[in-house]
PDB file of N, CA, C and O in Angstrom:
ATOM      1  N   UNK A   1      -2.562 -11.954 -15.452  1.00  0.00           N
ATOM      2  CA  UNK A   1      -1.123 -11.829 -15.627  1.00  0.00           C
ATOM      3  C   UNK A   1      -0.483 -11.599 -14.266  1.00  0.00           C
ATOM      4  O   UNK A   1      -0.969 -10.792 -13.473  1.00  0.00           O
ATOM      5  N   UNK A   2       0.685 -12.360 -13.976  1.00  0.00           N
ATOM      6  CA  UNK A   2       0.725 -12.121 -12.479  1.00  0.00           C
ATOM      7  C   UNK A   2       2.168 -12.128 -12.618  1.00  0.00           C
ATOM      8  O   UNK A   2       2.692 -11.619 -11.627  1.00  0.00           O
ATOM      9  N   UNK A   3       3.463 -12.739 -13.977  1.00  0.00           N
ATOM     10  CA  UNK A   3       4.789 -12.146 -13.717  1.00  0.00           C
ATOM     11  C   UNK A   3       4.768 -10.851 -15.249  1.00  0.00           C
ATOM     12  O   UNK A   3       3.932 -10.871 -16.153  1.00  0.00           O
ATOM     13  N   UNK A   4       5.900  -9.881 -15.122  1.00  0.00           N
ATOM     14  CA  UNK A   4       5.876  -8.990 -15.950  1.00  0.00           C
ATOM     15  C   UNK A   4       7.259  -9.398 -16.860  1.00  0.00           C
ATOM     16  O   UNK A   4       8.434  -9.271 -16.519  1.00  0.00           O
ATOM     17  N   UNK A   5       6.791  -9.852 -17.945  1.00  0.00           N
ATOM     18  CA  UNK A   5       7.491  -9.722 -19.110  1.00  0.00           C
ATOM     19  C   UNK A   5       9.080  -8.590 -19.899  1.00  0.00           C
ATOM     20  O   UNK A   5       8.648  -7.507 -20.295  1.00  0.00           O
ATOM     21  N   UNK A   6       9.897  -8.672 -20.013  1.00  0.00           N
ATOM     22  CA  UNK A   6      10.989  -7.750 -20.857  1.00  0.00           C
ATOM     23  C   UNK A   6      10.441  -6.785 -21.031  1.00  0.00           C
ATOM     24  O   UNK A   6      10.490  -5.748 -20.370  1.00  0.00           O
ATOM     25  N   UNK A   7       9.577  -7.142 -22.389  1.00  0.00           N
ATOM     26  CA  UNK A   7       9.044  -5.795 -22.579  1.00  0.00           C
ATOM     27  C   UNK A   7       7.521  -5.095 -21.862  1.00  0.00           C
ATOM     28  O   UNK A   7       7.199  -4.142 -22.571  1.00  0.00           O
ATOM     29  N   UNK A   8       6.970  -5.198 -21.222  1.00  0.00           N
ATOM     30  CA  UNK A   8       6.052  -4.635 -20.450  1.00  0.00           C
ATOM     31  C   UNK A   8       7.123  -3.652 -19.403  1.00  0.00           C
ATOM     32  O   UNK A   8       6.809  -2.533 -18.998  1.00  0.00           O
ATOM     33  N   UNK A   9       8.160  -4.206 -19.152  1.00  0.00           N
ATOM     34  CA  UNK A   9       9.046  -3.879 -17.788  1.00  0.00           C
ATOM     35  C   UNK A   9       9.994  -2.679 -19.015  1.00  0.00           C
ATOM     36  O   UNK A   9      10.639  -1.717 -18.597  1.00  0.00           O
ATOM     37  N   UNK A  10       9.910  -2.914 -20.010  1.00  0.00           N
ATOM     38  CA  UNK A  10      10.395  -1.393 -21.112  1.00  0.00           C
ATOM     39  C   UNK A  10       9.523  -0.815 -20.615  1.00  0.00           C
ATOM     40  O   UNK A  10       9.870   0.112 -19.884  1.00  0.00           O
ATOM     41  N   UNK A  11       8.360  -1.018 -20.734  1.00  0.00           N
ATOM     42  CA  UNK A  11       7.236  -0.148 -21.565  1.00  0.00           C
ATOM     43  C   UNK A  11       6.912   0.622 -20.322  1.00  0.00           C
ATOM     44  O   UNK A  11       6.737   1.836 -20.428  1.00  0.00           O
ATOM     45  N   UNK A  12       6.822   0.077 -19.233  1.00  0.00           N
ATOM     46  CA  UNK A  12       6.882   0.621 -17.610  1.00  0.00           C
ATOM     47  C   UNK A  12       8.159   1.712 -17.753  1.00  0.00           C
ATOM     48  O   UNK A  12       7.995   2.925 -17.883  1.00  0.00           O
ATOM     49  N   UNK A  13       8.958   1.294 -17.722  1.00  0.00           N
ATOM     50  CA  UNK A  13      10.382   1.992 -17.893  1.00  0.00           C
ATOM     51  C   UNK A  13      10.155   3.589 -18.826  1.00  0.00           C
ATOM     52  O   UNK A  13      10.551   4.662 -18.372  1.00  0.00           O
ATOM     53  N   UNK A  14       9.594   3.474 -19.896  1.00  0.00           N
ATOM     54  CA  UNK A  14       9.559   4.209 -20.872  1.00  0.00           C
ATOM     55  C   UNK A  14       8.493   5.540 -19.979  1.00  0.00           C
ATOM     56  O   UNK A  14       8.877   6.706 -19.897  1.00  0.00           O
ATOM     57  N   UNK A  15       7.319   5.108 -19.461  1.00  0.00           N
ATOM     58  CA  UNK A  15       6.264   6.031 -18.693  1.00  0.00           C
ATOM     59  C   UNK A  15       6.764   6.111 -17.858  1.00  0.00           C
ATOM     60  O   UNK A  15       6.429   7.296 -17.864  1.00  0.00           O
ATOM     61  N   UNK A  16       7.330   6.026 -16.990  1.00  0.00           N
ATOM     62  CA  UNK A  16       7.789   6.508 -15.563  1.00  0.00           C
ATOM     63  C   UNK A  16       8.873   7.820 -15.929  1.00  0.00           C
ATOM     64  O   UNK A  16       8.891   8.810 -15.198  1.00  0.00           O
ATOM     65  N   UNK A  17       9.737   7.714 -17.098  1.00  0.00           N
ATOM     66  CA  UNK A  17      10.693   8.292 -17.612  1.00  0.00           C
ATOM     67  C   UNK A  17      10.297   9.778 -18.380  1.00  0.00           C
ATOM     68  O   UNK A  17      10.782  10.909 -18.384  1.00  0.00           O
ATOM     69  N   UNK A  18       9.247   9.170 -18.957  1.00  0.00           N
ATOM     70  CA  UNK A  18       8.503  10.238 -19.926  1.00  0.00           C
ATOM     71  C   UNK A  18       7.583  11.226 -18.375  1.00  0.00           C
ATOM     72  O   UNK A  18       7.736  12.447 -18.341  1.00  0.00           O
ATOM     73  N   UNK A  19       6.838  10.632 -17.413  1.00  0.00           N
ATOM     74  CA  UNK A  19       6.403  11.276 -16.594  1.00  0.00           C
ATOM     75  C   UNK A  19       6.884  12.250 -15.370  1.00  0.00           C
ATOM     76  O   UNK A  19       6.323  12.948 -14.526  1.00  0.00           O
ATOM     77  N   UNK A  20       8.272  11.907 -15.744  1.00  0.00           N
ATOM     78  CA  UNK A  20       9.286  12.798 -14.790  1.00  0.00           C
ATOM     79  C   UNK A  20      10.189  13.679 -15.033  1.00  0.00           C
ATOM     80  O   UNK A  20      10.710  14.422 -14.201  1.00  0.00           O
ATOM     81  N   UNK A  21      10.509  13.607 -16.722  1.00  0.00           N
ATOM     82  CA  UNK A  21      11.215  14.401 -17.820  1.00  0.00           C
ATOM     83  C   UNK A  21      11.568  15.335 -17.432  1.00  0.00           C
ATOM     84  O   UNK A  21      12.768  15.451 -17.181  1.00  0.00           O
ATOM     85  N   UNK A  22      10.486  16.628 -17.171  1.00  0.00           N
ATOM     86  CA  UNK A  22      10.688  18.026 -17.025  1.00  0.00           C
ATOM     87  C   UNK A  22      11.215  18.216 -15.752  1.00  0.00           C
ATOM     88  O   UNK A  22      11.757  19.281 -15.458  1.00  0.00           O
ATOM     89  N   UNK A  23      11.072  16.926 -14.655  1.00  0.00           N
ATOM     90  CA  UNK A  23      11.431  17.637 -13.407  1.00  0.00           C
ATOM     91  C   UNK A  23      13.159  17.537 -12.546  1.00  0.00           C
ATOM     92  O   UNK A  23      13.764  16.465 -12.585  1.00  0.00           O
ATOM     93  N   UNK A  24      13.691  18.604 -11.919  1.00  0.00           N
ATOM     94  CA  UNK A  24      15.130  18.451 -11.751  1.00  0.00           C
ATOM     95  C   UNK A  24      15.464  17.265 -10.932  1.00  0.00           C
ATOM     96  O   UNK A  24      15.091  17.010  -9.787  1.00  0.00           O
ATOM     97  N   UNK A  25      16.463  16.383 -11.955  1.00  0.00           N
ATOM     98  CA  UNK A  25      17.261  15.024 -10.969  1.00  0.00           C
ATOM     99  C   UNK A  25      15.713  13.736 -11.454  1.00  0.00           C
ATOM    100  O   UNK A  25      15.763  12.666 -10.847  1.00  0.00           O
ATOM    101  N   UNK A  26      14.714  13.885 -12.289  1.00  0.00           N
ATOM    102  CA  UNK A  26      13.468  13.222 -13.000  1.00  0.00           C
ATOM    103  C   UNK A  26      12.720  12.629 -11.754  1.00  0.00           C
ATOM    104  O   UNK A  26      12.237  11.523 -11.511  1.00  0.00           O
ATOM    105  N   UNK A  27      12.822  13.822 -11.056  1.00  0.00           N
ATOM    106  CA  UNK A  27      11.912  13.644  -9.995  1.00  0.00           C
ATOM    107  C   UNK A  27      12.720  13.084  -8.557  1.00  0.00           C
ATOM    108  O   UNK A  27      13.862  12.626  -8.522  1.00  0.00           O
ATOM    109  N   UNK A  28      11.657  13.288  -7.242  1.00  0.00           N
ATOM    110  CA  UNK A  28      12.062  12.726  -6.073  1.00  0.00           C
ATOM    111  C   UNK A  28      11.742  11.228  -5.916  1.00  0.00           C
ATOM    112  O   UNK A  28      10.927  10.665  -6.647  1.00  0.00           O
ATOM    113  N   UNK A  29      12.474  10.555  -4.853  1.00  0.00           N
ATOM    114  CA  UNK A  29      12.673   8.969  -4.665  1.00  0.00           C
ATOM    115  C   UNK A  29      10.972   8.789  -4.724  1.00  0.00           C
ATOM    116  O   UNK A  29      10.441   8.179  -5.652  1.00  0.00           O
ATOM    117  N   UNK A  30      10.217   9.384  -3.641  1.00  0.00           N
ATOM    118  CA  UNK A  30       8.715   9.231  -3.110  1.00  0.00           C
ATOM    119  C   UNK A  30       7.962   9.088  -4.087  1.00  0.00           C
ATOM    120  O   UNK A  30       7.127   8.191  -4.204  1.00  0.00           O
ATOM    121  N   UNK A  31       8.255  10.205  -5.093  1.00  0.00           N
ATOM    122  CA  UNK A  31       7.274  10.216  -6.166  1.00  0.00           C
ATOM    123  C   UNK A  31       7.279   9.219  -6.697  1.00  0.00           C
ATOM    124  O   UNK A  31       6.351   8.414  -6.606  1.00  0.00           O
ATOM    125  N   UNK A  32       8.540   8.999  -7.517  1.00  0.00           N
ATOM    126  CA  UNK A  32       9.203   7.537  -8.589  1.00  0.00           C
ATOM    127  C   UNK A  32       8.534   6.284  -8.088  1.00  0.00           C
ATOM    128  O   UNK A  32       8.143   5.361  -8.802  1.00  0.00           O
ATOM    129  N   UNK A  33       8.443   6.365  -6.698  1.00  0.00           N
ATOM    130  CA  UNK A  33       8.370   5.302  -6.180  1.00  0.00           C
ATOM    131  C   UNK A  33       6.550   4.947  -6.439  1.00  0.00           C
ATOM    132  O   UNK A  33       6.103   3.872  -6.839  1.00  0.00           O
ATOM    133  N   UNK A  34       5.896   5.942  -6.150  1.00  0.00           N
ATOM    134  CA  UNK A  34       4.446   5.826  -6.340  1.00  0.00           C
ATOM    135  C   UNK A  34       4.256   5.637  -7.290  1.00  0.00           C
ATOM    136  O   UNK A  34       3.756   4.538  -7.531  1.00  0.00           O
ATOM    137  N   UNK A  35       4.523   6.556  -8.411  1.00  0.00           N
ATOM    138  CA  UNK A  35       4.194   5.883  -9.935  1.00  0.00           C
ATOM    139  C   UNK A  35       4.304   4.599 -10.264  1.00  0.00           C
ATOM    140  O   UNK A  35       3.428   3.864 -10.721  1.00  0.00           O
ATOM    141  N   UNK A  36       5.999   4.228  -9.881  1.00  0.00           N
ATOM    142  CA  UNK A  36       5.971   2.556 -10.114  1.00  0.00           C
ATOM    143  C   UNK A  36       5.373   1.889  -9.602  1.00  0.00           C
ATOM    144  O   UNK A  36       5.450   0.740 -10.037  1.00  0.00           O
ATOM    145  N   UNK A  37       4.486   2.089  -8.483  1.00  0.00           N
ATOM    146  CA  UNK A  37       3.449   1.112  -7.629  1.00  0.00           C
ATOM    147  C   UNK A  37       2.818   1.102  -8.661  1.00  0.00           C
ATOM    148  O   UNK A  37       3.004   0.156  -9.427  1.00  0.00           O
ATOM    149  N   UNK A  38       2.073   1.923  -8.940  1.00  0.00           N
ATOM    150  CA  UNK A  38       0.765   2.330 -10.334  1.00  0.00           C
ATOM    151  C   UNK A  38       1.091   1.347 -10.909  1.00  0.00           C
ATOM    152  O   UNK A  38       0.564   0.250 -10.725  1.00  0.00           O
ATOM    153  N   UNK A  39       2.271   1.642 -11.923  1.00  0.00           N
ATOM    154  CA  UNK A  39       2.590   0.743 -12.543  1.00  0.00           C
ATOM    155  C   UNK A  39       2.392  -0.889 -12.542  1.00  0.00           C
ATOM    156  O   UNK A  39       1.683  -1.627 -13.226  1.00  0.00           O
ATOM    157  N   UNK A  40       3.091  -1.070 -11.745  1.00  0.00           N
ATOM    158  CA  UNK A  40       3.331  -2.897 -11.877  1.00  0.00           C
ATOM    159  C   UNK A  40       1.678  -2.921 -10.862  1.00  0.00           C
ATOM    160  O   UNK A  40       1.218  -4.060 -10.786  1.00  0.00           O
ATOM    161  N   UNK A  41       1.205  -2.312 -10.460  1.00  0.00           N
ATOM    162  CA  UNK A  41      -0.119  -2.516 -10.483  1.00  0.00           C
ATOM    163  C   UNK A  41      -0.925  -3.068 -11.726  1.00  0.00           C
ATOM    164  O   UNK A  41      -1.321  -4.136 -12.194  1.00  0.00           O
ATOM    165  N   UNK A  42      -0.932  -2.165 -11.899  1.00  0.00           N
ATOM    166  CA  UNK A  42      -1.807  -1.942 -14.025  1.00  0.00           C
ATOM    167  C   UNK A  42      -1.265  -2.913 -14.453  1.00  0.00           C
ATOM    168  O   UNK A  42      -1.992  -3.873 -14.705  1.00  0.00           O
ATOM    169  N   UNK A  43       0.357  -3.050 -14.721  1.00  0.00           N
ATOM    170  CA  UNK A  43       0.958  -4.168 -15.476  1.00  0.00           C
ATOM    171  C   UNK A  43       0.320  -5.534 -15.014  1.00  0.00           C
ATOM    172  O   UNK A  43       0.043  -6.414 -15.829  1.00  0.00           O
ATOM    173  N   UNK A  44       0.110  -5.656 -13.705  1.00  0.00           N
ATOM    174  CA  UNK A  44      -0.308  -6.964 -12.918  1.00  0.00           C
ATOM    175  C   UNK A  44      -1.353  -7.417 -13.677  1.00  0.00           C
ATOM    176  O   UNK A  44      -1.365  -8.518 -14.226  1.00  0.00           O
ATOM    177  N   UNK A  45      -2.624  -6.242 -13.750  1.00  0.00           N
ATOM    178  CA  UNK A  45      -3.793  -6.666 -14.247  1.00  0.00           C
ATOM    179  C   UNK A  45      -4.321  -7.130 -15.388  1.00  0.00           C
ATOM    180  O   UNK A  45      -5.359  -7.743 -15.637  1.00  0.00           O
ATOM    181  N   UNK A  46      -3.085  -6.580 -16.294  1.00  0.00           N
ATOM    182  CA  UNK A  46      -2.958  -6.755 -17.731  1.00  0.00           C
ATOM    183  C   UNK A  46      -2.825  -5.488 -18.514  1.00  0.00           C
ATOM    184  O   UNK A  46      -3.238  -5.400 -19.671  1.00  0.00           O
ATOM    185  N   UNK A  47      -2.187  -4.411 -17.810  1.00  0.00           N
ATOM    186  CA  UNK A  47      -2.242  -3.210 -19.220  1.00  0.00           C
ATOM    187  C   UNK A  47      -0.813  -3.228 -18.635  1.00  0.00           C
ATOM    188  O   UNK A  47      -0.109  -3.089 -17.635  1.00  0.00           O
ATOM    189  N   UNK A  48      -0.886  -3.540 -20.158  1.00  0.00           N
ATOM    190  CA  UNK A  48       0.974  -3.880 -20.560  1.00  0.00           C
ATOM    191  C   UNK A  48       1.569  -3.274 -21.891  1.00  0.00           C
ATOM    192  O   UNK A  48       2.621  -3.555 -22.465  1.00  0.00           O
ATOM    193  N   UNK A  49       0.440  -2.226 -22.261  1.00  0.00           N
ATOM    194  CA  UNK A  49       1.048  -1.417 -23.774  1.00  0.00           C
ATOM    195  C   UNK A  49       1.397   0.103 -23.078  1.00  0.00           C
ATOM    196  O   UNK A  49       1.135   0.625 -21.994  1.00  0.00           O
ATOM    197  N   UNK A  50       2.372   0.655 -24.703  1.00  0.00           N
ATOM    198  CA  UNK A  50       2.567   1.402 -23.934  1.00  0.00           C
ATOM    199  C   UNK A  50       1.955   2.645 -23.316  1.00  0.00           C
ATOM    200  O   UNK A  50       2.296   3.133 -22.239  1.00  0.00           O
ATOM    201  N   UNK A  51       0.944   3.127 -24.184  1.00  0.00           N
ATOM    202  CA  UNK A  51       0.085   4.073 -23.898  1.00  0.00           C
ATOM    203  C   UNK A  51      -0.671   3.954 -22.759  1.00  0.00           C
ATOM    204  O   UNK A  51      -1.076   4.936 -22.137  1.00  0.00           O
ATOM    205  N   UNK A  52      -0.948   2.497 -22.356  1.00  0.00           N
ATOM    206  CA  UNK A  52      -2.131   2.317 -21.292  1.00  0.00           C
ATOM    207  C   UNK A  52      -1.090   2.208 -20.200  1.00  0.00           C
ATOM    208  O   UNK A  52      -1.636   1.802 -19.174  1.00  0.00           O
ATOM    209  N   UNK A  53       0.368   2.444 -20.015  1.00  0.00           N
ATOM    210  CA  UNK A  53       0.641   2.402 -19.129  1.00  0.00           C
ATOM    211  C   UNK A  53       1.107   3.767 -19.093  1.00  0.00           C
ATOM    212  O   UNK A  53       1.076   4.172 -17.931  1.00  0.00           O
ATOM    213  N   UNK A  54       1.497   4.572 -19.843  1.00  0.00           N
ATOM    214  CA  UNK A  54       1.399   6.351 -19.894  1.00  0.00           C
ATOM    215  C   UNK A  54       0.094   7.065 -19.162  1.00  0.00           C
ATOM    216  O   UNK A  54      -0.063   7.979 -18.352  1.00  0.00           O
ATOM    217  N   UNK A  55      -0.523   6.396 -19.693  1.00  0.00           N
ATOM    218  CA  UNK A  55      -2.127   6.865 -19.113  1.00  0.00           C
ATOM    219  C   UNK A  55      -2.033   6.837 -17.272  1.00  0.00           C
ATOM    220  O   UNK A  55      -2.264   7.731 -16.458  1.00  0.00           O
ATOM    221  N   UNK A  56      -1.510   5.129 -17.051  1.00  0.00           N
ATOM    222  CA  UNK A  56      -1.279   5.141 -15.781  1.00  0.00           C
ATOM    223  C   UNK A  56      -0.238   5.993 -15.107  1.00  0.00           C
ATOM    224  O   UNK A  56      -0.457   6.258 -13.925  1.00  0.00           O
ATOM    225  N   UNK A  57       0.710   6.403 -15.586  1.00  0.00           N
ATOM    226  CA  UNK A  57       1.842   7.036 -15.179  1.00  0.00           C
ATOM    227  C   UNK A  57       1.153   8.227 -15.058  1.00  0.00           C
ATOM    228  O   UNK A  57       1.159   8.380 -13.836  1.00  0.00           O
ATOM    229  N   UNK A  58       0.442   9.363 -15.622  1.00  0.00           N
ATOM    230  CA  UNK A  58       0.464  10.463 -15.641  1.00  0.00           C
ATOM    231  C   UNK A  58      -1.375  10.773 -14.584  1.00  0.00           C
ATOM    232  O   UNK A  58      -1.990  11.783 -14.240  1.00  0.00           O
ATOM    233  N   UNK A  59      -1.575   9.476 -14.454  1.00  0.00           N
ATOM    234  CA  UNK A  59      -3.003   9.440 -13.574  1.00  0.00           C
ATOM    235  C   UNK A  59      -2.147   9.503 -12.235  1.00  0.00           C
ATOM    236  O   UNK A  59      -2.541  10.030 -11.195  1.00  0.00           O
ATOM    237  N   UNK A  60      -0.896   8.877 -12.421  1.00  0.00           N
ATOM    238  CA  UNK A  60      -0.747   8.606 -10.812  1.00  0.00           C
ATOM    239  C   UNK A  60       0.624   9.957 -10.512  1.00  0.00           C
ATOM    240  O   UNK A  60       1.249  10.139  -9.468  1.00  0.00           O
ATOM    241  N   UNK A  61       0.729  10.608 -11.635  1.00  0.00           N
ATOM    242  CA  UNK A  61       1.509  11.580 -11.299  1.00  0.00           C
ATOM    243  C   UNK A  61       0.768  12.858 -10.874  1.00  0.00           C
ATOM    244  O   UNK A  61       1.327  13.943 -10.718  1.00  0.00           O
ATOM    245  N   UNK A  62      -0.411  12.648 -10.720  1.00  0.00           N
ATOM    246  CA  UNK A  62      -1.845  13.851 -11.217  1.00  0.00           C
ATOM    247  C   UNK A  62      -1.801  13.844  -9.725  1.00  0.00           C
ATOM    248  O   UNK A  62      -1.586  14.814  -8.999  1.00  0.00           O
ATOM    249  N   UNK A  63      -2.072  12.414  -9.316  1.00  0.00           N
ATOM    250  CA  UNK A  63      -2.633  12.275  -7.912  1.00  0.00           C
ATOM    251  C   UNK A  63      -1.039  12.907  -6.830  1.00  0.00           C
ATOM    252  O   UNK A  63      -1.331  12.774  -5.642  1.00  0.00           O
ATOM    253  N   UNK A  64      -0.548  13.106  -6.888  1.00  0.00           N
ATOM    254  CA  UNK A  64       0.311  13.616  -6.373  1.00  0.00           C
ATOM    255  C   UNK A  64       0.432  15.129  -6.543  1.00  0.00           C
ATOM    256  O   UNK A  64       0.853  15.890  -5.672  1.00  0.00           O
ATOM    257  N   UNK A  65       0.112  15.398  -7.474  1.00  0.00           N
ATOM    258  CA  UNK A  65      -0.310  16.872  -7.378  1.00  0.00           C
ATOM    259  C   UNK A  65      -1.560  17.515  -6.413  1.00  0.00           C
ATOM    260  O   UNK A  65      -1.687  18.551  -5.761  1.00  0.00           O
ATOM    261  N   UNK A  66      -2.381  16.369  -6.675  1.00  0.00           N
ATOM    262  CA  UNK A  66      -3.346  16.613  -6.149  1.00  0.00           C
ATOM    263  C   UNK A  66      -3.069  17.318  -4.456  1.00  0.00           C
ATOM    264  O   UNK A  66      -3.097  18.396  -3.863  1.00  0.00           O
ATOM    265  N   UNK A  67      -2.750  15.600  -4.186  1.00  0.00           N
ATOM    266  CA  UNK A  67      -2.361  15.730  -2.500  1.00  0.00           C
ATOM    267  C   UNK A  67      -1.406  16.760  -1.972  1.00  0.00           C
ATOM    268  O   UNK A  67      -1.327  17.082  -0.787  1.00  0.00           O
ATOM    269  N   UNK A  68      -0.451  17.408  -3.276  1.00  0.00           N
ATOM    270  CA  UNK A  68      -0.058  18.281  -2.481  1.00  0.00           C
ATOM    271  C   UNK A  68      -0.222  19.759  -2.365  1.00  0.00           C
ATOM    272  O   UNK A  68       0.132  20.629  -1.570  1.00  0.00           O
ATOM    273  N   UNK A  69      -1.066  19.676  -3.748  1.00  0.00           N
ATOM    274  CA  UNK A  69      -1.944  21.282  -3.084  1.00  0.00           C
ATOM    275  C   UNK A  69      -2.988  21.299  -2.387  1.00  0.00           C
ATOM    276  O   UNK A  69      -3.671  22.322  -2.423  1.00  0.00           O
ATOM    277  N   UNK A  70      -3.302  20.457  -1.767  1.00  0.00           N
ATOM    278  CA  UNK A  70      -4.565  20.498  -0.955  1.00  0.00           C
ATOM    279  C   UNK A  70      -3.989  20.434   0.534  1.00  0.00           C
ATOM    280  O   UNK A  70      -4.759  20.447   1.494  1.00  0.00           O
TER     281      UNK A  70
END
């Protein structure tokens, strides 16, 4: 899969949204911005539902935690 579809580009939309919820202003530009790499990454390869792209959203929101308590 190499262009992203209406709804895959929801379904992206929907995890990036859900993964930033709790935080004030739904997060900083940097962050948003990494997740959506994740994203249309995964989407590229073919995970284009919505859970498997939640999964990706909150793997790549993890990794940012990571890096910044360390």
């Amino acid at each position: 899969m190499t262009g992203i579809d209406e709804r895959t580009a929801a379904n992206m939309d929907v995890a990036l949204e859900e993964v930033f919820a709790g935080l004030p202003h739904g997060g900083d530009h940097e962050s948003r911005k990494h997740v959506a790499k994740k994203l249309i990454q995964s989407a590229k390869q073919g995970n284009v539902t919505l859970d498997g792209l939640r999964a990706v959203a909150r793997e790549a929101s993890q990794q940012l935690l990571t890096r910044r308590s360390a």
